[in-house]
N, C-alpha and C positions, 0 to 999 in steps of 0.2 A: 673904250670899246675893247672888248674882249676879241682874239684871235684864237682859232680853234686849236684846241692841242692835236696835234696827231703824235697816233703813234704807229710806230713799224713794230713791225713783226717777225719776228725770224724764226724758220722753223726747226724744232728741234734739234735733228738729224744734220743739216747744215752749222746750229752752235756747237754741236759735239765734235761735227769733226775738225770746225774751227780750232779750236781749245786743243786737241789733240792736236793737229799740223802745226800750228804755231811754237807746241813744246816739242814736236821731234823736227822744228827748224832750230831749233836753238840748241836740242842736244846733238845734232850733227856736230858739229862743229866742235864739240868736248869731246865727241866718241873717237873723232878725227885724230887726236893724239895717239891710239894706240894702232898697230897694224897689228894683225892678224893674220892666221894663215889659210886658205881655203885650198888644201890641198896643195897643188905647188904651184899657187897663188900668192902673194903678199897684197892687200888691201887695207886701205885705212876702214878702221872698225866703221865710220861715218857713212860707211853703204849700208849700213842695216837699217836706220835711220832715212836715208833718203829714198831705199826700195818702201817703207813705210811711209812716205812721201808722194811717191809713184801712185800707188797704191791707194791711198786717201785723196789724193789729186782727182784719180780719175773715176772714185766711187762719187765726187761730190758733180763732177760734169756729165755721168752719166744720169745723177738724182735731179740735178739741181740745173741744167747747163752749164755748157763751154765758158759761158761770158764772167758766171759765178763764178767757176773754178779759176777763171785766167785771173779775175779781179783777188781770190784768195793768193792765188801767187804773186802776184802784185803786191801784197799787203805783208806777206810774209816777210818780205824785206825788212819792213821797220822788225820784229822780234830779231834776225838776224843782225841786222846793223846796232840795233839798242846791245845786245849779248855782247859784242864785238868790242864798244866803247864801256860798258858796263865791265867787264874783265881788264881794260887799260885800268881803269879807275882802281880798280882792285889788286890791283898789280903794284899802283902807283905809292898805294894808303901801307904805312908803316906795319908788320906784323905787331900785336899784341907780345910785349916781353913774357908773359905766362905762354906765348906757344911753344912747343917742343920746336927747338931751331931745326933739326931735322925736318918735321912736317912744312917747318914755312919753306925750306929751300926745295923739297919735293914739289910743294905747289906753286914756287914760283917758276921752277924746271917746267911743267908739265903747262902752267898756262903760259909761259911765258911764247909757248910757240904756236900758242890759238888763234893769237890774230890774226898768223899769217896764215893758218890754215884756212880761216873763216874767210879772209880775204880770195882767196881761192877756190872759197866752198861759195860765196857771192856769184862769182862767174859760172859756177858747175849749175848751184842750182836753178839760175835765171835761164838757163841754156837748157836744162834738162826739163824742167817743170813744164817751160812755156811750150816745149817741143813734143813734152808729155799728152796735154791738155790737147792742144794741136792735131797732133796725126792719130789718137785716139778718136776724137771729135768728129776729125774727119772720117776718119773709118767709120762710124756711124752713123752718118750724114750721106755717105756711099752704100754702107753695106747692108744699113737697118739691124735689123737686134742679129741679122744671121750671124755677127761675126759676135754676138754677146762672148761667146766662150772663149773668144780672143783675148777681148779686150779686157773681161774678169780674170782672166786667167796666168 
């Protein structure tokens, strides 16, 4: 007896921005190693990356719903948490003798401090993203598209 294949469907707009969120969840947490200066500001560079977060979060709840959007942040965890132990590992694994010893101790200087950033960036993002989706949500849910220019904006 044959059972019916089904298939889903996702529509385009929701895979794009998929694909995108889940690569600037991952490169938050690499950008995170340098600070930056915004004026007389000091910020880890990992803000440009998570306002690019903000920003795709809340285009995919405004296209797609709330429930979409909370479930992509949801999900975004596994690329962050895989990055995380993916860099242990990497960390772990012997340089090649052909590397310039200089670039190996640069990269192991500069990832060497990613985990704990990302461990960090764990907390920021699940706290900021969910709260994103959240009070955007509701603001629309409140205010109708009056506040569109808010919440795009």
């Amino acid at each position: 007896m044959d059972t019916p294949h089904r298939t889903v469907t996702i529509p385009r707009s929701l895979f794009g921005f998929s694909i995108f969120y889940g690569g600037m969840v991952c490169i938050a947490g690499v950008l995170g190693n340098k600070q930056v200066a915004l004026g007389p500001l000091a910020v880890e560079a990992g803000i440009f990356a998570f306002l690019l977060l903000v920003v795709t979060s809340s285009a995919i709840a405004e296209l797609h719903g709330p429930s979409i959007a909370t479930r992509l942040v949801r999900i975004g965890f596994v690329p962050l948490i895989a990055s995380i132990i993916l860099a242990e590992i990497v960390l772990l694994v012997p340089a090649s003798p052909d590397m310039d010893p200089a670039r190996a101790d640069a990269f192991a200087l500069m990832m060497s401090g990613t985990p704990r950033i990302w461990l960090g960036g764990i907390v920021a993002y699940g706290i900021s993203q969910t709260l994103n989706v959240t009070i955007f949500s509701w603001l629309k849910g409140r205010e109708g598209n009056s506040l569109l220019w808010f919440r795009a904006g």
